[in-house]
C-alpha positions in Angstrom: 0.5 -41.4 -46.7 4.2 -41.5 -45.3 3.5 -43.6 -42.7 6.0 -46.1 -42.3 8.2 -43.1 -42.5 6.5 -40.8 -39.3 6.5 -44.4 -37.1 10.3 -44.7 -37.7 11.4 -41.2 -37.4 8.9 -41.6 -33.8 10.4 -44.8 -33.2 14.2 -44.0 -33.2 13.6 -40.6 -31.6 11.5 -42.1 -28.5 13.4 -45.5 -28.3 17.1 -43.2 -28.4 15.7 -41.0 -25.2 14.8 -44.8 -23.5 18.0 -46.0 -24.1 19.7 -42.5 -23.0 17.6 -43.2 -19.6 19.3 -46.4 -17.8 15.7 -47.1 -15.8 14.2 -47.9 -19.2 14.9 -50.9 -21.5 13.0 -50.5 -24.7 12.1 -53.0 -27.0 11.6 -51.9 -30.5 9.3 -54.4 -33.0 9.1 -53.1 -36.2 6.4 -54.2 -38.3 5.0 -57.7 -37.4 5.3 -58.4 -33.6 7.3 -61.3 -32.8 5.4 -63.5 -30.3 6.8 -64.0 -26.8 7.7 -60.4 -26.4 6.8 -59.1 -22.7 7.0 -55.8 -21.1 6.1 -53.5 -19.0 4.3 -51.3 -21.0 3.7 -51.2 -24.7 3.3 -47.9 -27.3 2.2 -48.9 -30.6 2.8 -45.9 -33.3 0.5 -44.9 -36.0 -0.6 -41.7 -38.5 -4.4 -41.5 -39.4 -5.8 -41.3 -42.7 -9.2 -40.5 -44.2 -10.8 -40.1 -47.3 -11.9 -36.4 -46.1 -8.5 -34.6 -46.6 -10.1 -31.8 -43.8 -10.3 -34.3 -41.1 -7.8 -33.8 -38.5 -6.5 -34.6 -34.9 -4.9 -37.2 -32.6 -6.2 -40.2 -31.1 -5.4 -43.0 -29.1 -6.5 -46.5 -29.2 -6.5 -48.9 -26.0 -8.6 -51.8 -24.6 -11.2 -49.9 -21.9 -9.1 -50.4 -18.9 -7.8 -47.4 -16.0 -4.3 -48.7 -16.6 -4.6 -48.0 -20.6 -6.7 -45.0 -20.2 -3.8 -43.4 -17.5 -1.2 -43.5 -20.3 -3.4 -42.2 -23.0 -4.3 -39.2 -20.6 -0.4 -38.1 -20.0 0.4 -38.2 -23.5 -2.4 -36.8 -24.5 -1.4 -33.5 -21.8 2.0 -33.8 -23.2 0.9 -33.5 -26.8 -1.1 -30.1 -25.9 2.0 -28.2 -24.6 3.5 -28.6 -28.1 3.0 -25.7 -30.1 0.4 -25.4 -32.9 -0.6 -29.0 -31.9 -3.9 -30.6 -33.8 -7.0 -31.5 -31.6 -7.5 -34.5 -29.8 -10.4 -36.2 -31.4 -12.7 -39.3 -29.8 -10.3 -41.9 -28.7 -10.9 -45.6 -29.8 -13.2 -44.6 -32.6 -13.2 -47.9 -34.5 -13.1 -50.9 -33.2 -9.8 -51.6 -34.9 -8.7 -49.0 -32.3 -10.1 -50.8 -29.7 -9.2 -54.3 -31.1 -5.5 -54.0 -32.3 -3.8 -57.0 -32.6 -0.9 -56.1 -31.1 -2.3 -55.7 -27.6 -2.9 -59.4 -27.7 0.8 -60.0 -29.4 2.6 -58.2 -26.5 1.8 -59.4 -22.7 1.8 -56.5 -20.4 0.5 -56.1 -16.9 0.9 -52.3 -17.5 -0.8 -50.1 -20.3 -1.1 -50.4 -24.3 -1.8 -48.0 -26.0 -2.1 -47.1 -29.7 -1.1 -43.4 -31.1 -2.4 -42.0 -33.6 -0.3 -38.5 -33.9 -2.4 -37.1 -36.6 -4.0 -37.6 -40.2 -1.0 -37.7 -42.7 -4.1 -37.5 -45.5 -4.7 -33.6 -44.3 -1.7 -31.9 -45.9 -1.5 -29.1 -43.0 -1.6 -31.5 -40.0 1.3 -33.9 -42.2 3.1 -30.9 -42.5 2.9 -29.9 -38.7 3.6 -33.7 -37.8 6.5 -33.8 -39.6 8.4 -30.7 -38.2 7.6 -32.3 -34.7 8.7 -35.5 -35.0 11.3 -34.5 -32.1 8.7 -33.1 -29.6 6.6 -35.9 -30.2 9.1 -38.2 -29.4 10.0 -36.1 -25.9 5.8 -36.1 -25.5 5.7 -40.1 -24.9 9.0 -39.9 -23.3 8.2 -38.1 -20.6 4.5 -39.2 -20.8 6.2 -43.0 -19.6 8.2 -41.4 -16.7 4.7 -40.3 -15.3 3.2 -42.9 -15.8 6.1 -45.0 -13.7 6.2 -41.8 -11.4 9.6 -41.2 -12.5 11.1 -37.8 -13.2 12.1 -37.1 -16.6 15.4 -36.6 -17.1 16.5 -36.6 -20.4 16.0 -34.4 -23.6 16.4 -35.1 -27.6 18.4 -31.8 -28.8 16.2 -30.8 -32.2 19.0 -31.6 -35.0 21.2 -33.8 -33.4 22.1 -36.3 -35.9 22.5 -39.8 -35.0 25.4 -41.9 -35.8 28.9 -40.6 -37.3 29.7 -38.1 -38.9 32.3 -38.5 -41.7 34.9 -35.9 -42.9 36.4 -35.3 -46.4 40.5 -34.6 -45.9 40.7 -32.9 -48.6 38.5 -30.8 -48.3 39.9 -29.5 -44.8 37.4 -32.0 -42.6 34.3 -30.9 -44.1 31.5 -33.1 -43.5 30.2 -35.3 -46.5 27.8 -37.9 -44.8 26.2 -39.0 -42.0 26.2 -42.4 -41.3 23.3 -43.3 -39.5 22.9 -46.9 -39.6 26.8 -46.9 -38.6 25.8 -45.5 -35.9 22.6 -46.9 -34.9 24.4 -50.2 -34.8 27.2 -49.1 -32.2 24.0 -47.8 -30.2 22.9 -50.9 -30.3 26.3 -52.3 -29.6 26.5 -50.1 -26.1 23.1 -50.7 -25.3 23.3 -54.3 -25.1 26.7 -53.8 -23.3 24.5 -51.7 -20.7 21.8 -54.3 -20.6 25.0 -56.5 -18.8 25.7 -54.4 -16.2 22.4 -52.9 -15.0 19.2 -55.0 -14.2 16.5 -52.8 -12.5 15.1 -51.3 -15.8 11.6 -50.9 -17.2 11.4 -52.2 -20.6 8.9 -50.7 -23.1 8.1 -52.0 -26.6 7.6 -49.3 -29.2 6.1 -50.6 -32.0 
């Protein structure tokens, strides 16, 4: 169903506008959630799937709280002014949705919230999920400065690749490869640098 792939693409898109954004600290878990980790508010990413390759839309899964359902209602206003976007079905409609282990694995006196962006098992909506990975990404972003009642101010430029890019010479400089995990590893390097100098951020786990 691809989607380990759609929560990474998500992932490095939303967590690269957090880091671009010095009042935000994220905190990205991949996979299993290490115990101890606190913050501020938590974003757990996820792609539907059913058995029914016509079912379709987005979701979100939260314990019944104001604080969770608050977060679920900006993204979910930021998710409609994308384009072509799939409907917002019935939020929590399992009680896996309501239940997720991760909201007991991550203390947070602010809101967790599960997103579903979509069912990868309906070709059209994977499709359409897929070539909005980038809006998506902007979506939560500026769905958390709400939330915090902070004005967005940052934006992911569609196409910008991450990392280095690395020239052939003999070629005349043309470009051969990106290294991405190069460079994901000298934004981690800066961001931890950051991390020293400034203190007042809000940190966020995206999971």
């Amino acid at each position: 169903m691809r989607e380990q792939e759609l929560t990474k693409a998500i992932r490095r898109r939303l967590v690269k506008l957090l880091r671009r954004d010095e009042r935000f600290q994220p905190v990205p878990c991949p996979g299993d959630i290490p115990d101890g980790v606190s913050v501020d508010a938590a974003i757990f990413l996820h792609g539907d799937g059913s058995a029914n390759p016509a079912s379709t839309g987005y979701s979100f899964g939260f314990p019944v709280h104001p604080v969770n359902q608050k977060l679920a209602t900006l993204i979910d206003a930021e998710f409609k002014t994308i384009p072509g976007h799939p409907p917002h079905h019935e939020d929590n409609y399992t009680g896996g949705l309501r239940q997720y282990y991760g909201y007991r694995r991550v203390p947070t006196p602010g809101p967790e919230v599960l997103v579903e962006h979509g069912f990868l098992t309906n070709p059209g909506e994977q499709k359409w999920i897929f070539d909005n990975l980038t809006p998506l990404a902007r979506a939560e972003y500026r769905a958390l400065c709400r939330f915090f009642e902070l004005e967005p101010t940052l934006e992911l430029r569609r196409g910008r690749p991450i990392g280095f890019t690395i020239a052939d010479a003999s070629n005349g400089g043309g470009v051969v490869a990106r290294d991405l995990e190069l460079g994901r590893t000298v934004d981690r390097v800066k961001d931890l640098a950051g991390r020293l100098r400034r203190s007042e951020r809000v940190p966020i786990q995206a999971a």
